[in-house]
C-alpha positions as CSV (number, residue, x, y, z in Angstrom):
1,X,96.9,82.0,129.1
2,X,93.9,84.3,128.2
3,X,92.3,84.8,124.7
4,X,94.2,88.6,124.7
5,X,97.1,87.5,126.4
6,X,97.7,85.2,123.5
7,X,96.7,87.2,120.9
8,X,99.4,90.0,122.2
9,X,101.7,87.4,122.3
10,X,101.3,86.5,118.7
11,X,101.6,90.3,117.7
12,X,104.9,90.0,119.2
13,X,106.1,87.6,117.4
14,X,105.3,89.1,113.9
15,X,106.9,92.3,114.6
16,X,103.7,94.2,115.4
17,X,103.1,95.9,118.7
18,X,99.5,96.0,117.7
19,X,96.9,94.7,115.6
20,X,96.4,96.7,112.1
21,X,93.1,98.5,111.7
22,X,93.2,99.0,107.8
23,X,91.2,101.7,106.9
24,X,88.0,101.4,105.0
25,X,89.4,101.3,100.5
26,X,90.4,98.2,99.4
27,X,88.1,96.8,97.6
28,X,88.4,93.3,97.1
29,X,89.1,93.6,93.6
30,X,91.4,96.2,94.2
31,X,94.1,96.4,92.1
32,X,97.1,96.3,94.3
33,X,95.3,93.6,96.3
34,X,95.1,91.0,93.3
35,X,98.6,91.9,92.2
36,X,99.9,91.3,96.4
37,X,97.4,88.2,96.0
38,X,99.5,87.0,92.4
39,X,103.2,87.2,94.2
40,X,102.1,85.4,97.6
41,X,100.2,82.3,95.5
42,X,103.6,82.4,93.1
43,X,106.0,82.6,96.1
44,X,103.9,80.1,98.2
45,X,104.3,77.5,94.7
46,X,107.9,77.7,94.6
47,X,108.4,77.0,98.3
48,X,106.3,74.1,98.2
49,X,107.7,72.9,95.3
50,X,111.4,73.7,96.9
51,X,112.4,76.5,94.8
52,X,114.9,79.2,95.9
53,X,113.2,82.4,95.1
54,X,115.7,83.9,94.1
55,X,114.6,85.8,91.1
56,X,110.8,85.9,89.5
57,X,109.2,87.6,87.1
58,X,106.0,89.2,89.3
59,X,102.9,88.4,87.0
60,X,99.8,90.9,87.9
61,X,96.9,90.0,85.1
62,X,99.5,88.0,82.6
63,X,100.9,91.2,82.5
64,X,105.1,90.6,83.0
65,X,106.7,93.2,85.2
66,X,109.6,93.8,83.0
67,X,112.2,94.1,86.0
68,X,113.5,90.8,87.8
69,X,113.6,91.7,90.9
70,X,116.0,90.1,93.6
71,X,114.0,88.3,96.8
72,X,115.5,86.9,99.8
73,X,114.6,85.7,103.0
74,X,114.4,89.5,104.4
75,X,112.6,91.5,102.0
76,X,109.2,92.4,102.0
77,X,107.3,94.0,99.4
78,X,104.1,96.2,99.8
79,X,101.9,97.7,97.4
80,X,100.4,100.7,98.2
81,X,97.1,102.4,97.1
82,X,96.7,105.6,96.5
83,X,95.6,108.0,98.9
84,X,95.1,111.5,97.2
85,X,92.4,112.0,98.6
86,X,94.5,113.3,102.1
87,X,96.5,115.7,99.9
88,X,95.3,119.4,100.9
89,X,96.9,120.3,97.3
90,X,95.8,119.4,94.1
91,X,97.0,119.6,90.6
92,X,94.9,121.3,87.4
93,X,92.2,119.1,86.7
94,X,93.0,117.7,83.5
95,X,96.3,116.2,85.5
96,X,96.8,113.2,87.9
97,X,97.6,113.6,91.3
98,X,98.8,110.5,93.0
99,X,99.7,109.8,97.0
100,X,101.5,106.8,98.9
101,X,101.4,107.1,102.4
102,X,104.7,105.5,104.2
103,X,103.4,106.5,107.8
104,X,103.4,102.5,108.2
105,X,106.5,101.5,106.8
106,X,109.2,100.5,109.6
107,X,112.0,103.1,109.8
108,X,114.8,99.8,109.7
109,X,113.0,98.3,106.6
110,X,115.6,100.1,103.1
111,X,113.7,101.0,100.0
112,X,115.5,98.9,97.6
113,X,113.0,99.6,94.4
114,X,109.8,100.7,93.5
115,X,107.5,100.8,90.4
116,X,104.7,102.7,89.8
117,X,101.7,101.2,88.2
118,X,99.1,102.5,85.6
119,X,96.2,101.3,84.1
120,X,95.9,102.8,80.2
121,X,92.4,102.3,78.6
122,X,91.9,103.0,74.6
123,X,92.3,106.8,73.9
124,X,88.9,108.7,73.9
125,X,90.5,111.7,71.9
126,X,92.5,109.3,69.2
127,X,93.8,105.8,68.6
128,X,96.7,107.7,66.5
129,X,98.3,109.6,69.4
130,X,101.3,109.2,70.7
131,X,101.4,110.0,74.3
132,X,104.2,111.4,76.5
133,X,103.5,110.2,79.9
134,X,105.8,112.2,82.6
135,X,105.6,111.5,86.0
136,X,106.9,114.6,88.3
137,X,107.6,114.3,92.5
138,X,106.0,116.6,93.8
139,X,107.9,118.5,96.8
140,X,106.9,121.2,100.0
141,X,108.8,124.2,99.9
142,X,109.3,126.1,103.0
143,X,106.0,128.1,102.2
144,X,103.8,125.3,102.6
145,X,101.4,126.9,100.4
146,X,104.0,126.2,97.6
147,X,105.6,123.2,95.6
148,X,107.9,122.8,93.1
149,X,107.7,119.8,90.4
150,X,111.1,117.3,90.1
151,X,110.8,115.2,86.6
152,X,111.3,112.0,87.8
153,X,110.2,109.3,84.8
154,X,108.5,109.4,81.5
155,X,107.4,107.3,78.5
156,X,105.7,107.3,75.3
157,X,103.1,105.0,74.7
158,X,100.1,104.7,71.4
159,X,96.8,106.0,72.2
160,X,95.6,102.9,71.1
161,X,97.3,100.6,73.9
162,X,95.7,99.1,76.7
163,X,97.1,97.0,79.6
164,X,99.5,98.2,82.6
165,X,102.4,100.5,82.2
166,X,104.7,100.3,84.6
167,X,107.8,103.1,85.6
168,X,110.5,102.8,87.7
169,X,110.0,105.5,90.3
170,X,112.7,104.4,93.5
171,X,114.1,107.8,93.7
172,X,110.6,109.6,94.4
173,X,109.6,106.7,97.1
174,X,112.8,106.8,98.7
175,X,112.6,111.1,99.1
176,X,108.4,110.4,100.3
177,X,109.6,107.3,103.0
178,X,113.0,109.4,103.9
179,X,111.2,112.9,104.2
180,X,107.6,111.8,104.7
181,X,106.3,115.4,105.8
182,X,107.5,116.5,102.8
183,X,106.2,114.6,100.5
184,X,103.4,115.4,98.9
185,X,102.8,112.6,96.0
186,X,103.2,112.4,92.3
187,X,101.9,114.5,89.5
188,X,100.9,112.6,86.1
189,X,100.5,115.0,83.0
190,X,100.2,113.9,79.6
191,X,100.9,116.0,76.4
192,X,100.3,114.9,72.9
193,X,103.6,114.3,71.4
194,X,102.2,115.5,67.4
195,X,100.8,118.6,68.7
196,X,102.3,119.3,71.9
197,X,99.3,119.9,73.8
198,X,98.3,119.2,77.1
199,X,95.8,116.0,77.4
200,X,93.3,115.1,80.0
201,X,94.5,111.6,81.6
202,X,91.6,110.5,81.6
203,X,90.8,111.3,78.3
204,X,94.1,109.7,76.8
205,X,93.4,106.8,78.5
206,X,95.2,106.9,82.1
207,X,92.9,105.1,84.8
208,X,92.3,107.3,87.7
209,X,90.7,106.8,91.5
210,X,87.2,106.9,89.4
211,X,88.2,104.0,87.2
212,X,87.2,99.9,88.1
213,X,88.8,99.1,91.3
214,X,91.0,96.4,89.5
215,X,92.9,99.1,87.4
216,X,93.0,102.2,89.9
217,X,96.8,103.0,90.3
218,X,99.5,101.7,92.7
219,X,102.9,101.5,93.8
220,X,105.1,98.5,94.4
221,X,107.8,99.1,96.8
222,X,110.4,96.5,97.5
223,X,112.5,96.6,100.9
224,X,115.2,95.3,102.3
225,X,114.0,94.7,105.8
226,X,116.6,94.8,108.5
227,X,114.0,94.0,111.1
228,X,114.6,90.9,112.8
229,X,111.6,88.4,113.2
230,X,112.6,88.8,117.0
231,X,112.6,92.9,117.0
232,X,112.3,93.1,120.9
233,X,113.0,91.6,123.7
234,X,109.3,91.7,124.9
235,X,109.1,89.3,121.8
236,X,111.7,87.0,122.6
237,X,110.1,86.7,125.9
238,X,107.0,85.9,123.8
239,X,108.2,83.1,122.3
240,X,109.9,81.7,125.5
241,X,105.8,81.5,126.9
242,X,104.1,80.6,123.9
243,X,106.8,77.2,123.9
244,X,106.4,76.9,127.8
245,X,102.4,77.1,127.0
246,X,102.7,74.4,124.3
247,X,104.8,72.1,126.8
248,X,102.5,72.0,129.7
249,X,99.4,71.6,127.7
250,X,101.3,68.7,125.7
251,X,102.4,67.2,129.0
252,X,99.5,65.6,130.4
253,X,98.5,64.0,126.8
254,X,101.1,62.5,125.8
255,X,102.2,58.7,126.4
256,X,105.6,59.0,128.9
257,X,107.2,56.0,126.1
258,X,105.9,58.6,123.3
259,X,109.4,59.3,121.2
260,X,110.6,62.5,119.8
261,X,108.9,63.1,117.3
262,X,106.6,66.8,115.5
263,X,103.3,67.0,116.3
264,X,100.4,69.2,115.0
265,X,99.7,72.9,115.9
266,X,97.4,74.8,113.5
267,X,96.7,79.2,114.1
268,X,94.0,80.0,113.5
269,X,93.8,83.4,112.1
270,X,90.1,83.6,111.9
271,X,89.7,82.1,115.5
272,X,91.9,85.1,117.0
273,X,89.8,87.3,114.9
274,X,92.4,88.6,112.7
275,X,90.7,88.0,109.2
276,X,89.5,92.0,109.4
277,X,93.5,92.8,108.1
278,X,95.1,89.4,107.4
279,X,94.7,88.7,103.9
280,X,96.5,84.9,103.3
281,X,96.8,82.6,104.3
282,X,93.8,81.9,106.9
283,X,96.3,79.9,109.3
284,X,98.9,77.7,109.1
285,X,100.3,74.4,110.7
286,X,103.6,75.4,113.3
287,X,104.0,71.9,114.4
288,X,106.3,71.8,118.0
289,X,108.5,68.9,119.1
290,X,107.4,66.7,121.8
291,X,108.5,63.4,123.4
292,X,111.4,61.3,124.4
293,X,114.9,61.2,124.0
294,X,115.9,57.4,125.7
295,X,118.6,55.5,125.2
296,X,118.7,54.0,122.7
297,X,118.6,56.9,120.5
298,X,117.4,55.2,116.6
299,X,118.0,56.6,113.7
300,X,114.5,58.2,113.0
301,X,115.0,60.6,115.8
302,X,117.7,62.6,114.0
303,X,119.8,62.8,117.2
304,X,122.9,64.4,117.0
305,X,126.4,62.2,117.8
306,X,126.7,64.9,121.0
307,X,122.9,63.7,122.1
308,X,123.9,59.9,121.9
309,X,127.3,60.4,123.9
310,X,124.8,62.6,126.7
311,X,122.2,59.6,126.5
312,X,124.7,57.0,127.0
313,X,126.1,58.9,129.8
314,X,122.8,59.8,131.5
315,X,122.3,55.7,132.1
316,X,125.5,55.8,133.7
317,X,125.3,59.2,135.6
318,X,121.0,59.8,136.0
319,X,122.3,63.3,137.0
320,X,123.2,64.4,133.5
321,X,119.8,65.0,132.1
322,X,118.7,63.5,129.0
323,X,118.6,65.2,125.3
324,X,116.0,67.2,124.2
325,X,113.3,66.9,121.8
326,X,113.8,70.0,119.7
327,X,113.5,71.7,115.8
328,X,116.2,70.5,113.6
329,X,114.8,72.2,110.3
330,X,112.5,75.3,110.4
331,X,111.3,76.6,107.3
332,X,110.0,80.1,106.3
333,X,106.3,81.2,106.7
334,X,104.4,84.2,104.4
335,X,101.9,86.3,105.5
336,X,99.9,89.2,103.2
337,X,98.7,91.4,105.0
338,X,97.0,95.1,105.4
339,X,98.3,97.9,107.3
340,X,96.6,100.8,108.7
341,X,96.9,102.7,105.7
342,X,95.3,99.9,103.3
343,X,98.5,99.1,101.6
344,X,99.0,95.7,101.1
345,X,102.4,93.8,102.6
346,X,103.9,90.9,101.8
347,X,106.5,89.9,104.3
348,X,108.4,86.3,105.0
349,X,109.2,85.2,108.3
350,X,112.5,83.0,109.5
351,X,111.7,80.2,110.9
352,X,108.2,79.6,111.7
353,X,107.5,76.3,111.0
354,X,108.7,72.9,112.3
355,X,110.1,70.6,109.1
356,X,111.9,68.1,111.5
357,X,112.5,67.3,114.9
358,X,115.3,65.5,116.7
359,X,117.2,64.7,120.0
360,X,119.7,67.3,121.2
């Protein structure tokens, strides 16, 4: 099997028809990068340590997320950056203009909930403001030289504060990944709530795309992804070669009076050249199941009471094949990643990784 061949292969298996080519933003201490990098290491903990994760505060900076959100098995969660640069419309200067692009996102994969995250220095106009913070959807009429402004979320907050402010925002990501032609992004505007004024964002505090890379906005969107690790049939086939690969390379180095038993196979990600969008980990170990299943059948090799009764038969009857060496516990695998926009995805896959083998 060929270097590309492979590598296509692999795609396949992780939902992707190609490789990402994440364009040219996130720096590494990007923001939404380091708070993607905080749930992976706190998710990847828990596994190891055998923790459901069920529920979890997400921690970004010792700063607590004040939602618990629920996890399972077939959510992702992606953070995007923003991208207002690609708006053709802009709002009055002393406003912010934010964009997420969802051209990435798969069409199966539900918005569940999403958060949108601010940075808030020290007020440069006065530590004794009070701040109303309102975020606004911003919507294309059918004059697409016009938009019209739908209050979505707003807060009060000192001109003193600093540290993240976060604001539920679901409704305004589910209408920009429902009707993504239409959307055109979020518009911030602050007002002083003792005089009623309009504020620069800047001024009262509000990071913008100007701001240190580890405090420039972003969104957190959490999905429920109906997508099945298997999307395609092209992938199923996939896997069928990949395990047919692993078998006849395995053949001719194993001992024939080698047992059942898992056996090492590490990917690379670096080695397929993948590290340009692949984030963490930099591989992990698969393991496959390789070997024997004779009669007699000990306890160590897991066999099933059906896989006895068939190995006991097969010395009777050498017609009735012998039982397989096969999984008898996968566990979960997480990859963080970068799509082509630059957000950044976290996504768990099913079954990826050998925990136990056995006779079948």
């Amino acid at each position: 099997m060929s270097q590309t061949a492979m590598e296509q292969r692999m795609l396949n298996l992780l939902g992707l028809q190609q490789k990402p080519n994440p364009i040219k933003m996130n720096a590494e201490e990007n923001s939404a990068r380091l708070y993607m990098l905080g749930v992976y290491e706190k998710m990847r903990s828990d596994y190891e340590d055998g923790i459901e994760p069920r529920r979890h505060y997400l921690a970004f900076n010792s700063t607590l997320i004040p939602d618990i959100h629920e996890i399972n098995d077939n959510d992702l969660i992606i953070s995007f950056v923003n991208q207002a640069g690609q708006l053709p419309l802009s709002g009055e200067k002393r406003d912010l203009v934010l964009y997420f692009n969802f051209s990435d996102v798969s069409s199966q994969a539900m918005l569940t909930a999403a958060e949108l995250n601010l940075y808030k220095q020290p007020s440069r106009v006065s530590n004794e403001a009070i701040y109303l913070i309102e975020v606004f959807r911003m919507k294309r009429e059918n004059d697409t030289e016009c938009k019209s402004l739908q209050p979505e979320v707003n807060m009060t907050v000192p001109g003193d504060y600093e540290g993240w402010l976060s604001m539920q925002i679901t409704n305004a990501a589910r209408y920009g990944n429902d009707f993504r032609t239409e959307n055109l992004g979020l518009y911030i505007r602050v007002t002083d709530v003792k005089t009623g004024s309009n504020v620069d964002s800047s001024k009262s505090g509000i990071v913008g795309d100007e701001g240190p890379d580890n405090q420039q906005p972003f969104m957190t969107g959490m999905f429920n992804n109906e997508e099945q690790v298997w999307p395609t049939f092209a992938a199923k086939e996939a896997q069928t070669m990949l395990e047919q690969e692993i078998v006849r390379k395995s053949a001719g180095q194993q001992n024939e009076s080698q047992i059942c038993q898992r056996n090492e196979l590490y990917v690379d990600f670096k080695s397929l050249g993948w590290k340009s969008w692949i984030i963490a980990p930099d591989g992990y170990n698969a393991f496959y199941c390789s070997g024997e299943c004779s009669f007699p059948l000990t306890e160590h090799m897991n066999a099933t009471l059906h896989a006895i009764v068939q190995s006991i038969v097969h010395g009777i009857k050498p017609e009735i094949p012998n039982p397989c060496c096969a999984p008898t516990k996968l566990s979960n695998n997480q990859l963080l990643y970068k799509d082509n926009q630059g957000n950044v995805v976290y996504k768990i896959y099913k079954g990826m990784v050998v925990d136990m083998c056995g006779c079948l």
